[in-house]
Backbone of each chain as ProteinMPNN parsed JSONL, in Angstrom:
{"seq_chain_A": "XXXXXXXXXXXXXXXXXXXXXXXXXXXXXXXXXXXXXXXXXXXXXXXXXXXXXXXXXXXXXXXX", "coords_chain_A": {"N_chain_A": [[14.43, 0.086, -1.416], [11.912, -0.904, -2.674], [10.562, 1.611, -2.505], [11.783, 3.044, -4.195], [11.468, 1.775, -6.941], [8.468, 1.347, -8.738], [8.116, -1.346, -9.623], [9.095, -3.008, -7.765], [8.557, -4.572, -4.992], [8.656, -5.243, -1.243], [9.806, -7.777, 0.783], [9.924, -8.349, 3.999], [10.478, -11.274, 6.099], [9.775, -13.023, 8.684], [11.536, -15.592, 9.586], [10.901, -17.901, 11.479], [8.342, -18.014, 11.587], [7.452, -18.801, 9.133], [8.076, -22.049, 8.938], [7.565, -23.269, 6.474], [8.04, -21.462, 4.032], [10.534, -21.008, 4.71], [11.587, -23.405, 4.241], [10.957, -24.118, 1.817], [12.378, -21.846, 0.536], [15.321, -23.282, 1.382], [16.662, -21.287, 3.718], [18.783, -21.743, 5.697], [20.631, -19.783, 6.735], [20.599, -16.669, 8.256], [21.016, -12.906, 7.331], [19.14, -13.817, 4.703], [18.196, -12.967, 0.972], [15.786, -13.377, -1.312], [15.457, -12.939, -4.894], [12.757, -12.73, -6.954], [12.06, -15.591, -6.854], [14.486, -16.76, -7.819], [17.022, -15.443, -7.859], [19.886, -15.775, -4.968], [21.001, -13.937, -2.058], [22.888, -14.419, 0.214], [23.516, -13.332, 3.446], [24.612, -9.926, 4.76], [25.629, -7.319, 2.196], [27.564, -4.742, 0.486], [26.02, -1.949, -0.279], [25.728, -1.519, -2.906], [27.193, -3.99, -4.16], [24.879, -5.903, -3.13], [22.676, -4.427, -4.181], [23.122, -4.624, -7.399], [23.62, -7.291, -7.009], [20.862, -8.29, -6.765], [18.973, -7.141, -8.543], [20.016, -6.319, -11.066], [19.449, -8.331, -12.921], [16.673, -7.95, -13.777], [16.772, -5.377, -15.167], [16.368, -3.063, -18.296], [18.899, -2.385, -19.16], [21.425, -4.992, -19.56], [23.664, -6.259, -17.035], [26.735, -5.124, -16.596]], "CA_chain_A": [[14.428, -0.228, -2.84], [10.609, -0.9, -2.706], [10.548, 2.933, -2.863], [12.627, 3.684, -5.592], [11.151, 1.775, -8.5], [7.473, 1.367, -8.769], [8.167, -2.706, -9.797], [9.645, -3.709, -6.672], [8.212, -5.268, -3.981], [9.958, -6.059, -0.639], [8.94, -8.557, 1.811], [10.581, -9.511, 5.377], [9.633, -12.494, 6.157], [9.969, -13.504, 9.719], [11.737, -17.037, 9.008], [10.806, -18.919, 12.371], [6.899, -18.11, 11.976], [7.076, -19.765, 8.766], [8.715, -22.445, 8.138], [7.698, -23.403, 5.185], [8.691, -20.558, 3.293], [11.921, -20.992, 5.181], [11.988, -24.525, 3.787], [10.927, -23.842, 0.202], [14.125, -21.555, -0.083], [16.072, -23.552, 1.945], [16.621, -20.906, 4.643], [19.58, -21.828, 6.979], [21.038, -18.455, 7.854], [19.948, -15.379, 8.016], [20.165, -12.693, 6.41], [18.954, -14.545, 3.315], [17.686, -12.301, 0.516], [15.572, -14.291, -2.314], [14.55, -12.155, -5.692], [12.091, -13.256, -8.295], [12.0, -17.259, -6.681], [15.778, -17.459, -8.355], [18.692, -15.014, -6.95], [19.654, -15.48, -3.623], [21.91, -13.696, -1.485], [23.405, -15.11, 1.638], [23.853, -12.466, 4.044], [24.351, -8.586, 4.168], [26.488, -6.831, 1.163], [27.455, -3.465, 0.205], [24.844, -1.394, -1.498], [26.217, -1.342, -4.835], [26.655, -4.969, -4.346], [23.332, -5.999, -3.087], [21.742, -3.904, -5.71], [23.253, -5.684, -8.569], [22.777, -8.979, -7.397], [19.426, -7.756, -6.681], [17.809, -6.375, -9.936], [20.819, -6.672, -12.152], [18.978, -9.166, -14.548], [15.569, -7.341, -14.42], [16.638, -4.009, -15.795], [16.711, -3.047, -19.215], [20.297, -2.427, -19.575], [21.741, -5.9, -18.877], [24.647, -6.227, -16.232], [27.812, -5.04, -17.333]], "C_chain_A": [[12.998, -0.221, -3.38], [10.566, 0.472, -3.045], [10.435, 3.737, -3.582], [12.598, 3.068, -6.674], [9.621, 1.187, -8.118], [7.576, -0.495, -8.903], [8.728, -3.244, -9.101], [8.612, -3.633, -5.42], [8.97, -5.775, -3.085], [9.176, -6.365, 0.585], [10.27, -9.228, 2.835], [9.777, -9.82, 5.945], [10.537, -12.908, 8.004], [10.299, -15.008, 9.926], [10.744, -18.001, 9.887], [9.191, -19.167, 12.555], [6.62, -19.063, 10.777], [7.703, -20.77, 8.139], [8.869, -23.377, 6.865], [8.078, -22.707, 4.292], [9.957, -20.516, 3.983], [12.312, -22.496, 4.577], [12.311, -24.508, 2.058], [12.278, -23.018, -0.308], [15.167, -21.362, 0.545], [17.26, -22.402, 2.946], [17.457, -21.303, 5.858], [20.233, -20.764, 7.69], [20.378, -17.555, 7.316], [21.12, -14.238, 8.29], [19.841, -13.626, 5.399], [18.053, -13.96, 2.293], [17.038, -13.307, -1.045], [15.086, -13.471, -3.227], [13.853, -13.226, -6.665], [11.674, -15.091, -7.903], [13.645, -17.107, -7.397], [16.815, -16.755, -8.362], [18.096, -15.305, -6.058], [20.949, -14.996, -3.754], [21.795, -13.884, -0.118], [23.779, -13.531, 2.288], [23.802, -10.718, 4.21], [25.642, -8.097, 3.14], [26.656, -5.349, 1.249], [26.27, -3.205, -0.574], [25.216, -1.809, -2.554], [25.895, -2.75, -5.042], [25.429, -5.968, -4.427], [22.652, -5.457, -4.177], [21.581, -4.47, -6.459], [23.037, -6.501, -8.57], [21.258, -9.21, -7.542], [18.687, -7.97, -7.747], [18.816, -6.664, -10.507], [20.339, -7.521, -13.535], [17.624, -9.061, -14.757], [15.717, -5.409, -14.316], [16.886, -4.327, -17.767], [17.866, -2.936, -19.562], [20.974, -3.535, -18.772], [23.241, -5.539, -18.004], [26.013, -6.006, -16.996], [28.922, -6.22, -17.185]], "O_chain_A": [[12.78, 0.378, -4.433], [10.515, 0.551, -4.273], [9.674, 4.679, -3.804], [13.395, 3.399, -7.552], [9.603, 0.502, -7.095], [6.903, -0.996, -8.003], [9.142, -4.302, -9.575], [8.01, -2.621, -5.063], [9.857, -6.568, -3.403], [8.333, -5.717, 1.207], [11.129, -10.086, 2.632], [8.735, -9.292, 6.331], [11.748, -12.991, 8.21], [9.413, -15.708, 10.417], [9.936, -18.748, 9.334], [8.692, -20.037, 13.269], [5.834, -19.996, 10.945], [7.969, -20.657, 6.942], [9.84, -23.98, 6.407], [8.638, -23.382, 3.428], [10.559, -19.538, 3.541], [13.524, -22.684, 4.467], [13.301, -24.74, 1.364], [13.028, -23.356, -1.223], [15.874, -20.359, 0.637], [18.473, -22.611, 2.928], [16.945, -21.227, 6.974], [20.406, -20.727, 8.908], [19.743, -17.525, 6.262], [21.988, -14.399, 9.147], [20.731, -14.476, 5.387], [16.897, -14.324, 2.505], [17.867, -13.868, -1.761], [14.081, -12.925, -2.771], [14.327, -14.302, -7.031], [11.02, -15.74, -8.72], [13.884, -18.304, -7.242], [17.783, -17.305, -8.888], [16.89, -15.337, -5.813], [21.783, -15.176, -4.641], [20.833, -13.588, 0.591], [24.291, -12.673, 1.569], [22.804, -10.21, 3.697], [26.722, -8.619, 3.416], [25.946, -4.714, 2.029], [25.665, -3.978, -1.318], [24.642, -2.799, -3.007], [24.917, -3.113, -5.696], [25.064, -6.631, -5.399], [22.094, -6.153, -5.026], [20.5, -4.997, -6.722], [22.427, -7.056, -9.484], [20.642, -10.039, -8.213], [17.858, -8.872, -7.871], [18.681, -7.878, -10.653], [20.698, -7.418, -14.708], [17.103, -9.751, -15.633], [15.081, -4.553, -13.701], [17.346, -5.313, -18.343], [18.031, -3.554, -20.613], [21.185, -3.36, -17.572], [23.881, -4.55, -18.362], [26.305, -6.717, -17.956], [29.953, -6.186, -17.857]]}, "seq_chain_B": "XXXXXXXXXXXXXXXXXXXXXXXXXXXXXXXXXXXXXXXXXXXXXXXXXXXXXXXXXXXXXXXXXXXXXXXXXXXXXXXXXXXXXXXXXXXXXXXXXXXXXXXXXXXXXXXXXXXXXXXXXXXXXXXXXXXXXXXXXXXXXXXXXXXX", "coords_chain_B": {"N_chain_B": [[-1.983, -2.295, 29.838], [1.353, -2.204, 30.432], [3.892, -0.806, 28.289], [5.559, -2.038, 25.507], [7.737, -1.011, 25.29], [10.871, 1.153, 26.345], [11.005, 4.097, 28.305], [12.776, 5.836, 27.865], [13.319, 4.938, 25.094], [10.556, 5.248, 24.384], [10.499, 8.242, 24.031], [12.158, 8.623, 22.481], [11.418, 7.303, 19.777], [9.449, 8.994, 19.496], [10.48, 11.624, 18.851], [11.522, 10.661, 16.515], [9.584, 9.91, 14.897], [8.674, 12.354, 14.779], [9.365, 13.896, 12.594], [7.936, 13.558, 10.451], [6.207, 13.553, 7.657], [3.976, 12.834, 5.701], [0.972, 10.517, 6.335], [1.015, 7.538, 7.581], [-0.219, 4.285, 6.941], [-0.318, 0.928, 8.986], [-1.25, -1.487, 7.355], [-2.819, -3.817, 8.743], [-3.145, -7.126, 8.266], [-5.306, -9.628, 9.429], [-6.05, -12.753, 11.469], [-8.784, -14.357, 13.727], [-8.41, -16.641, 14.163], [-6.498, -19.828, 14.694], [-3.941, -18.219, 13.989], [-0.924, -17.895, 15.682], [0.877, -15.88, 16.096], [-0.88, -13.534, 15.68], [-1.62, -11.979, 17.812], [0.506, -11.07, 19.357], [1.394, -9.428, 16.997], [-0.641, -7.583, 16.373], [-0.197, -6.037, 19.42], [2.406, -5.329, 19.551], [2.309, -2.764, 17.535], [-0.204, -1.532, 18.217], [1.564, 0.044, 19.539], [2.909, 2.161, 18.39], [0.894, 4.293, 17.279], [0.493, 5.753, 19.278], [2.846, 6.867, 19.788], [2.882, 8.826, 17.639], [0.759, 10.94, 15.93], [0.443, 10.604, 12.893], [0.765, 8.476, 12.608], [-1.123, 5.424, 11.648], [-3.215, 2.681, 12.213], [-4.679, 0.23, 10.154], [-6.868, -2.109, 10.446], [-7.165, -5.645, 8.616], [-9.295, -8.474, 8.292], [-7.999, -11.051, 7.336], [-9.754, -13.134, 6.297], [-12.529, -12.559, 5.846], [-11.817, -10.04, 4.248], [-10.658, -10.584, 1.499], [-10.197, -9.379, -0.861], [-8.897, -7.403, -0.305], [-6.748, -8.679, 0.913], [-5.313, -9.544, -0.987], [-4.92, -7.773, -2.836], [-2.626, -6.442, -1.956], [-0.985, -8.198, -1.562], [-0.911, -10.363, -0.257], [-0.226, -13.714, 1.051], [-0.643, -14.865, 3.724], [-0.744, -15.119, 7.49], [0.536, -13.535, 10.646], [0.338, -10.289, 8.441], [1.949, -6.985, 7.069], [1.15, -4.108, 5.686], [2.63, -1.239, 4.05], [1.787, 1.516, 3.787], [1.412, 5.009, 2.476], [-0.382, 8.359, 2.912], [-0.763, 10.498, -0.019], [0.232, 13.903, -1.532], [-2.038, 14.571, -2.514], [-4.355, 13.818, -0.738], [-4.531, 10.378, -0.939], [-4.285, 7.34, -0.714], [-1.003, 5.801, -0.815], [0.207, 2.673, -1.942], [3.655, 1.775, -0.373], [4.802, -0.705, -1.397], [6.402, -2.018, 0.83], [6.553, -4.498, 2.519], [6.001, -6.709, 6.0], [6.204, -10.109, 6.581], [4.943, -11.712, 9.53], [5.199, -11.632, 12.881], [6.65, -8.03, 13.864], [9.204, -8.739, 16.054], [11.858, -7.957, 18.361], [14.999, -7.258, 16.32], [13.367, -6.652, 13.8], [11.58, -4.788, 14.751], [12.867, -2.519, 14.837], [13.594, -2.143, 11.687], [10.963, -2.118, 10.875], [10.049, 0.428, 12.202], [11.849, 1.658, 10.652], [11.166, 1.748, 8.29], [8.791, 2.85, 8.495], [9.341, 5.447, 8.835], [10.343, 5.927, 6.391], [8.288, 5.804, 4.751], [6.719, 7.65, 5.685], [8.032, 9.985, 4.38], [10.474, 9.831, 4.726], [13.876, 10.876, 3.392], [15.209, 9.036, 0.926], [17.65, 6.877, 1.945], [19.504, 5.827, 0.261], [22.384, 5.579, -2.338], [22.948, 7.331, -5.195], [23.71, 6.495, -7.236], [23.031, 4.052, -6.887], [20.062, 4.572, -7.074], [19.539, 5.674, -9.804], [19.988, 3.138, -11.126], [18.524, 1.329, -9.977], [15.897, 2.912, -10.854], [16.197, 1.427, -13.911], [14.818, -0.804, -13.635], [13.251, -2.601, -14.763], [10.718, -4.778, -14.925], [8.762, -7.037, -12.509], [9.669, -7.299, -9.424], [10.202, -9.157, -6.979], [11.727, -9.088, -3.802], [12.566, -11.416, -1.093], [13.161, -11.202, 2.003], [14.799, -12.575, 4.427], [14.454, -13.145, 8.111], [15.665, -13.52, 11.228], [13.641, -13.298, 14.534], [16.26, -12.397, 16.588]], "CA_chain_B": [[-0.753, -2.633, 30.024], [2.619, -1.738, 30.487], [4.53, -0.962, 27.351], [6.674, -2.863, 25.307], [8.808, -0.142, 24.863], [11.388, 1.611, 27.609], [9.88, 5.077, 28.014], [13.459, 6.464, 26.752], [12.75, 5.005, 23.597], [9.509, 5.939, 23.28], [10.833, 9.176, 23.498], [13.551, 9.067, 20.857], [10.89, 7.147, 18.475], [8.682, 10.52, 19.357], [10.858, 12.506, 18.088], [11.965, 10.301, 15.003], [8.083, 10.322, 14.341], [7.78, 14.039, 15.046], [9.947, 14.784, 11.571], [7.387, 12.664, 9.573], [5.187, 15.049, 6.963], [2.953, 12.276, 5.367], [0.653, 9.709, 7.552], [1.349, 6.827, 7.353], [-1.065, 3.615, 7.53], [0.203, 0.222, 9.065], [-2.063, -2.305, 6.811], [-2.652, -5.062, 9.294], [-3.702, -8.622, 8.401], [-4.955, -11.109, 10.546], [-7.165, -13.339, 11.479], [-9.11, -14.708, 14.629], [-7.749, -18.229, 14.917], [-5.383, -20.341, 13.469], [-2.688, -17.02, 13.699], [-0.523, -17.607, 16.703], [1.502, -14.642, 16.47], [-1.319, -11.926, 15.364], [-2.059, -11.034, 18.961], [1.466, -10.357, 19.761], [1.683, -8.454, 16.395], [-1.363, -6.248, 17.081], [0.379, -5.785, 20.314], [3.453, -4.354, 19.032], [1.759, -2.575, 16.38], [-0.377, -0.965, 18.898], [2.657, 1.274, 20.246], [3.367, 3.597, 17.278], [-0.029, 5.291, 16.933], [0.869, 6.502, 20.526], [4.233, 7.936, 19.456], [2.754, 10.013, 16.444], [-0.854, 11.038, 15.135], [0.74, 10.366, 12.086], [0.706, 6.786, 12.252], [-2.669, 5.005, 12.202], [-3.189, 0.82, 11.907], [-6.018, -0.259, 9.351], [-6.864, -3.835, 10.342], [-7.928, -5.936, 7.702], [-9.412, -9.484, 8.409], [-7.713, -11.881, 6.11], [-10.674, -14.294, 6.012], [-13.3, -11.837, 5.577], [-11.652, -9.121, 3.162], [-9.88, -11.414, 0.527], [-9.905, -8.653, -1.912], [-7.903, -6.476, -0.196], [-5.513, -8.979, 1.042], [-5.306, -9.883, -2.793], [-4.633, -6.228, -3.576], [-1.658, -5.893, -1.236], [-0.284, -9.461, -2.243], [-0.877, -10.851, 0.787], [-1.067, -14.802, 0.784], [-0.244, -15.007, 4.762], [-0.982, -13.644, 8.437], [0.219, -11.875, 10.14], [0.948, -9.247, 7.344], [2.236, -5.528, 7.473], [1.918, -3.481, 4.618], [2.73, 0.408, 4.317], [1.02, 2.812, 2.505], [1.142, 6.353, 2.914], [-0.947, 9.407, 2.206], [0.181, 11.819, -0.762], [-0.525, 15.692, -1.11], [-3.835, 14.476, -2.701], [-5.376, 12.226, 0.043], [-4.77, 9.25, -1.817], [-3.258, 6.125, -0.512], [0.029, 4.961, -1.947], [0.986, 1.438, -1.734], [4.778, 1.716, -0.411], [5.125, -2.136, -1.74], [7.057, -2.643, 1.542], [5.868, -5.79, 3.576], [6.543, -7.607, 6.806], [5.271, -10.983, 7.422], [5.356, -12.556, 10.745], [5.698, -10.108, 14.01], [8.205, -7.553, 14.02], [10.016, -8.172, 17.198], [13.049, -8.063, 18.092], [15.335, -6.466, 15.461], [12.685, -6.461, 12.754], [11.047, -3.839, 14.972], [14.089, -1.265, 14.16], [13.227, -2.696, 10.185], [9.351, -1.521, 10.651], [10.342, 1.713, 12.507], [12.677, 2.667, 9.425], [9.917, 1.483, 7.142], [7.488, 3.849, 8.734], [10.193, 6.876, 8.846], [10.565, 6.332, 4.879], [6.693, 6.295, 4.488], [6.416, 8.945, 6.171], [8.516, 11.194, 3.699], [11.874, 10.628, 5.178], [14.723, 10.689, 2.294], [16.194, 7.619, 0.911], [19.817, 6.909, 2.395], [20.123, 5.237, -0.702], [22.747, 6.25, -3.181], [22.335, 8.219, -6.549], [24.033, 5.388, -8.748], [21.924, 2.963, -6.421], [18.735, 4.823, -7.45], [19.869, 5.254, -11.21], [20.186, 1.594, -11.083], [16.822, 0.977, -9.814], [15.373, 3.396, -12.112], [16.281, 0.714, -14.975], [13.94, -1.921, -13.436], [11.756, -2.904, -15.686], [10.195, -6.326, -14.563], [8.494, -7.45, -11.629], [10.863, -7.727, -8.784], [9.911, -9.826, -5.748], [12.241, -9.232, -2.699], [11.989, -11.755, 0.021], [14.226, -11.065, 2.813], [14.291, -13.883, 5.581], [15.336, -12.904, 8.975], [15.001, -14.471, 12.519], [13.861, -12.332, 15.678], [17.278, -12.724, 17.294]], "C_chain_B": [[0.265, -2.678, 29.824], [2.86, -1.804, 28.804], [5.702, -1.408, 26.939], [7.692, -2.094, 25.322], [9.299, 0.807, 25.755], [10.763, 3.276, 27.02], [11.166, 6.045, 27.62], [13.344, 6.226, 25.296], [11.417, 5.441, 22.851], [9.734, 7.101, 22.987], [11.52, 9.771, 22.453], [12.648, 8.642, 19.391], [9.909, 8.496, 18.293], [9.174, 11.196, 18.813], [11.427, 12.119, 16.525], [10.801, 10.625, 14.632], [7.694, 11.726, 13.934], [8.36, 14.381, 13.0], [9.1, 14.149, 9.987], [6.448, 13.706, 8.605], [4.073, 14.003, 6.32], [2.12, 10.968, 6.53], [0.767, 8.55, 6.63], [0.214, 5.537, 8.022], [-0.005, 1.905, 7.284], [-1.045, -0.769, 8.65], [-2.041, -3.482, 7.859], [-3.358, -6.246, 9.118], [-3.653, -9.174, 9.222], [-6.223, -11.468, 10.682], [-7.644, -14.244, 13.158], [-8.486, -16.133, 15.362], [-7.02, -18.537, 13.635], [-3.947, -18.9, 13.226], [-2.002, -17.024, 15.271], [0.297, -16.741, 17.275], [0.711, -13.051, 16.275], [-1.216, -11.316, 16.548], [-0.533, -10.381, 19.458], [1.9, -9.416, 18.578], [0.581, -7.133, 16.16], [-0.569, -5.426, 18.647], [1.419, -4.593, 20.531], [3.155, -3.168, 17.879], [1.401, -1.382, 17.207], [0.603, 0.085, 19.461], [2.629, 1.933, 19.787], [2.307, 4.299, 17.073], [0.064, 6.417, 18.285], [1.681, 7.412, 20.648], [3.928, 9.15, 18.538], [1.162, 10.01, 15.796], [-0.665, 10.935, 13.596], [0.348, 9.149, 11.385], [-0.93, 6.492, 12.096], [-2.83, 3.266, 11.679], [-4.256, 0.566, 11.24], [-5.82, -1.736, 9.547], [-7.589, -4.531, 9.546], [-8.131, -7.359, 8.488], [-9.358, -10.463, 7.685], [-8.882, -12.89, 5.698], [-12.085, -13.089, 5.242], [-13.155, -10.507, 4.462], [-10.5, -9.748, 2.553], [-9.076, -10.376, -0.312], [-9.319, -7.857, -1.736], [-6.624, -6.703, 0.126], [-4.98, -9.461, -0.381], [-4.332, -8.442, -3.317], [-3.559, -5.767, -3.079], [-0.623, -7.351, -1.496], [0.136, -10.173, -1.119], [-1.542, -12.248, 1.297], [-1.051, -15.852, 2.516], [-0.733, -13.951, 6.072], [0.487, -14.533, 9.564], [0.733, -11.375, 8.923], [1.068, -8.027, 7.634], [2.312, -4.973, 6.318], [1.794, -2.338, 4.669], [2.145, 1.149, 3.511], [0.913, 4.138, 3.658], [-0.088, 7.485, 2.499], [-0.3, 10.594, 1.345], [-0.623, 12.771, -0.597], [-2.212, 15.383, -1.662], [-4.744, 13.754, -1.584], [-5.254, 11.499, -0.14], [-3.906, 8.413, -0.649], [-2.477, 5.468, -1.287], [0.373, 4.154, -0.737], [2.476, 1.956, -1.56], [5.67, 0.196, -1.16], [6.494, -2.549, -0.562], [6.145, -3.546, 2.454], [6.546, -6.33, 4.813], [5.433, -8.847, 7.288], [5.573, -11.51, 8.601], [5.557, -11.241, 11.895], [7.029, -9.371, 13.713], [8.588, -7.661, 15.174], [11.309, -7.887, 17.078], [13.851, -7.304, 17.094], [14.676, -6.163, 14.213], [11.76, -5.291, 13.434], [11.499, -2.528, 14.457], [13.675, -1.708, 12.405], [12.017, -1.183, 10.164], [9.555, 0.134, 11.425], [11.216, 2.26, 11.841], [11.753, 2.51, 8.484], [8.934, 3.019, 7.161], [7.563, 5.44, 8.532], [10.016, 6.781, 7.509], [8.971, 6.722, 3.964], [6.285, 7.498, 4.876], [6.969, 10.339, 5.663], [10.018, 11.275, 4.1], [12.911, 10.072, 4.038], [15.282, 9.48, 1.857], [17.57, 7.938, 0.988], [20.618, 5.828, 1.192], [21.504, 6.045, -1.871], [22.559, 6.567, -4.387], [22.537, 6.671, -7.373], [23.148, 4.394, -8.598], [20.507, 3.018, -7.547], [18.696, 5.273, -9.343], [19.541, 3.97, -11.958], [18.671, 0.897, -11.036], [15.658, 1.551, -10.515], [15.569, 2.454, -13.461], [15.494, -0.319, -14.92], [13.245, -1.769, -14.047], [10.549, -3.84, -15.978], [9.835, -6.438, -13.555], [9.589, -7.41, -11.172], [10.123, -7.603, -7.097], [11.008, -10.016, -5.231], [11.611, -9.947, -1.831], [13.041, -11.881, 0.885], [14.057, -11.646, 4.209], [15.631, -13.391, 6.938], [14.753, -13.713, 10.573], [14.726, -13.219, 14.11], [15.151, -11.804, 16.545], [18.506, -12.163, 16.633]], "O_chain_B": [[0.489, -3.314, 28.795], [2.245, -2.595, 28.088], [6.74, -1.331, 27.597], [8.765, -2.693, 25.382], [8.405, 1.53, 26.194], [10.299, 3.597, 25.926], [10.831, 7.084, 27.051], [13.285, 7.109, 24.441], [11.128, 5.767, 21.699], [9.382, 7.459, 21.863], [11.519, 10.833, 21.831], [12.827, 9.17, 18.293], [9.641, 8.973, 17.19], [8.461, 11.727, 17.962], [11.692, 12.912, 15.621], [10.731, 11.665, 13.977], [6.841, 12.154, 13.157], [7.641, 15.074, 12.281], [9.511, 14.251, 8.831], [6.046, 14.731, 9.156], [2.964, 14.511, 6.488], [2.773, 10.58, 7.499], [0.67, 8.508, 5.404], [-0.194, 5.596, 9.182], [0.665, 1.573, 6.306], [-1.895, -0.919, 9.527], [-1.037, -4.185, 7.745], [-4.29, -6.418, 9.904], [-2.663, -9.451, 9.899], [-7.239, -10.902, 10.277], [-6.687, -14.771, 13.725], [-8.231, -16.493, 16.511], [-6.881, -18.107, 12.49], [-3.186, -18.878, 12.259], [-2.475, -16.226, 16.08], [0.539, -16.65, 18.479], [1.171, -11.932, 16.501], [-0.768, -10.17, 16.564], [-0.499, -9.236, 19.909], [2.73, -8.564, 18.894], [0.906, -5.987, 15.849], [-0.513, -4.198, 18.713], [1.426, -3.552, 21.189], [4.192, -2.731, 17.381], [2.116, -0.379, 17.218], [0.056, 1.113, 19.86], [2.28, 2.927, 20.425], [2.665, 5.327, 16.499], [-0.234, 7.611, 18.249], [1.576, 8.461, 21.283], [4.523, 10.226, 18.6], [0.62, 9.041, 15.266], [-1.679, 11.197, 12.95], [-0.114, 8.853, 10.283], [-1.799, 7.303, 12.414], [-2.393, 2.934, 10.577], [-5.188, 0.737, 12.026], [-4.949, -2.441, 9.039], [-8.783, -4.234, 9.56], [-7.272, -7.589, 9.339], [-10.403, -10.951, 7.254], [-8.759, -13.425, 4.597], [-12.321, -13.081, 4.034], [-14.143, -10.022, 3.912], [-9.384, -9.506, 3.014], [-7.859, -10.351, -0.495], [-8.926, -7.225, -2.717], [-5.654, -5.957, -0.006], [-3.777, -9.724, -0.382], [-3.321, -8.339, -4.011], [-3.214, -4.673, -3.526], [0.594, -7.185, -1.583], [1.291, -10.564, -0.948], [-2.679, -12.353, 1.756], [-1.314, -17.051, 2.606], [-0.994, -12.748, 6.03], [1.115, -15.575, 9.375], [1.59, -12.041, 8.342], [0.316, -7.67, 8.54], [3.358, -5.138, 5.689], [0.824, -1.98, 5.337], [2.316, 1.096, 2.293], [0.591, 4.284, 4.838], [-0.717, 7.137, 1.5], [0.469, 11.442, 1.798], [-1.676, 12.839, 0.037], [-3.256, 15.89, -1.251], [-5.812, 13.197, -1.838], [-6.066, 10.939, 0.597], [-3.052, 8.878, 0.105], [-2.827, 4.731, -2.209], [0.633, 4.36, 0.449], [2.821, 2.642, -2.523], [6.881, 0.125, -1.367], [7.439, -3.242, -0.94], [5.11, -3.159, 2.996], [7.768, -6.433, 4.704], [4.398, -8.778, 7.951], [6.759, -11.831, 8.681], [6.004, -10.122, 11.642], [8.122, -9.858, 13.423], [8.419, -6.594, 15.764], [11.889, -7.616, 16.027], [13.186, -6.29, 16.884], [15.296, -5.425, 13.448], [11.07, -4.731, 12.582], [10.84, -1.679, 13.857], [13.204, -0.604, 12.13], [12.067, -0.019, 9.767], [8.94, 1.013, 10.821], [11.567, 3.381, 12.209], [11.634, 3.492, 7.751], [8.57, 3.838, 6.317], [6.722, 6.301, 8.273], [9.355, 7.758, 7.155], [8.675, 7.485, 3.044], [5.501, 8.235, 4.277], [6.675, 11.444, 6.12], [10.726, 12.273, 3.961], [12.823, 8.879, 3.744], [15.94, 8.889, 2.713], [18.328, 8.755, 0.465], [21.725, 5.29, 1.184], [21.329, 7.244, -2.091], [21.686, 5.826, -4.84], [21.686, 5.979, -7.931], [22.541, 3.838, -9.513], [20.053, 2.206, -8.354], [17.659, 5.073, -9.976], [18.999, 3.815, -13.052], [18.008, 0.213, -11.816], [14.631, 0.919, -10.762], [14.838, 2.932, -14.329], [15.298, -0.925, -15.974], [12.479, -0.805, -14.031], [9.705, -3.77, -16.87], [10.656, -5.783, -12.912], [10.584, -7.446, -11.896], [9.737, -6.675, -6.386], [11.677, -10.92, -5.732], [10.454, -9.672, -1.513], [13.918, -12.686, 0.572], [13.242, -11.199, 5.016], [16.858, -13.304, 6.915], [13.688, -14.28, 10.817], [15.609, -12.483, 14.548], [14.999, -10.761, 17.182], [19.616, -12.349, 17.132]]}, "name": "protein", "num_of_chains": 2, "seq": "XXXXXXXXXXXXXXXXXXXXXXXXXXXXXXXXXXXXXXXXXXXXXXXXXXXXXXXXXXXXXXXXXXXXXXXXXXXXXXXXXXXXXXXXXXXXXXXXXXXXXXXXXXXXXXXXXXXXXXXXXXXXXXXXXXXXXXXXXXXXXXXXXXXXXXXXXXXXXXXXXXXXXXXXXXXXXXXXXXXXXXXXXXXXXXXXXXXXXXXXXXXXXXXXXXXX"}
């Protein structure tokens, strides 16, 4: 995704090295995907899905 | 000393490497003390320039070059960030990161990282990349995983 829009940024984070950033967004399983500090997604999804929850509320055309 | 990696796989990552067309640099942060996983992530790190003349590791020293761990948005060690070379020479930021060692299954992560830096196609889909074409805002991915 990093890739494919110039305004993304993507960071894996190795939970167990830190766990403060595993604390700060409360981090009990993994996968655990956090955007912006305020989506998360628990686990892995379909593309499509992931996507949307993803970016869905920083594009210009809001979520359908 | 011995490698981390069985010498069938290094062969199969040889040939994933071989289909690579841009080089690819593994940004490495770290720092002398106080980092108890850099040495095992130089370690692992160390392997892939072996597999492909492609690859190559730029080590930065988070204490000593601020401004570059600044410039890669890097407020932690270890750090991994990707940048490739385009048809001009230039270095592009990939804005993909890994903090903390890759072992374990975050190694397979950083060895698809390195394939996509390296020019290999996104397995993404069209509507996907449509989709992501509409971003228009910052967008900080942080994707939390455990070696295991």
């Amino acid at each position: 995704m990093a890739l494919s829009s110039p305004h993304i940024t993507a960071y894996a984070v190795e939970a167990t090295e830190f766990p403060d950033l595993a604390r700060r967004y409360q981090v009990n399983g993994v996968p655990k995907t956090v955007v912006n500090e305020t989506v998360e997604i628990m686990g892995a999804l379909p593309e499509d899905m992931y996507v949307e929850q993803a970016i869905g509320q920083f594009t210009a055309r809001a979520t359908p | 000393m011995a490698s981390l990696i069985s010498t069938a796989d290094q062969q199969k990552l040889r040939d994933a490497f071989s289909e690579m067309t841009r080089k690819v640099h593994l940004v490495f942060f770290t720092q002398t003390i106080g980092c108890e996983t850099c040495l095992q992530t130089r370690q692992i790190l160390d392997e892939l320039p072996l597999l492909s003349d492609k690859i190559a590791i730029d080590e930065v020293n988070f204490v000593l070059e601020k401004e570059k761990a600044q410039r890669y948005g890097i407020d932690r060690v270890p750090a991994i960030a990707l940048a490739y070379d385009d048809e001009a020479g230039e270095a592009q930021d990939t804005r993909i990161r890994f903090l903390g060692a890759p072992a374990g299954y975050e190694f397979i992560s950083l060895v698809q990282a390195v394939l996509l830096a390296g020019g290999r196609p996104s397995t993404l889909k069209s509507g996907t990349k449509e989709r992501l074409a509409e971003v228009d805002k910052p967008v900080t991915m942080q994707v939390f995983t455990t070696p295991t």
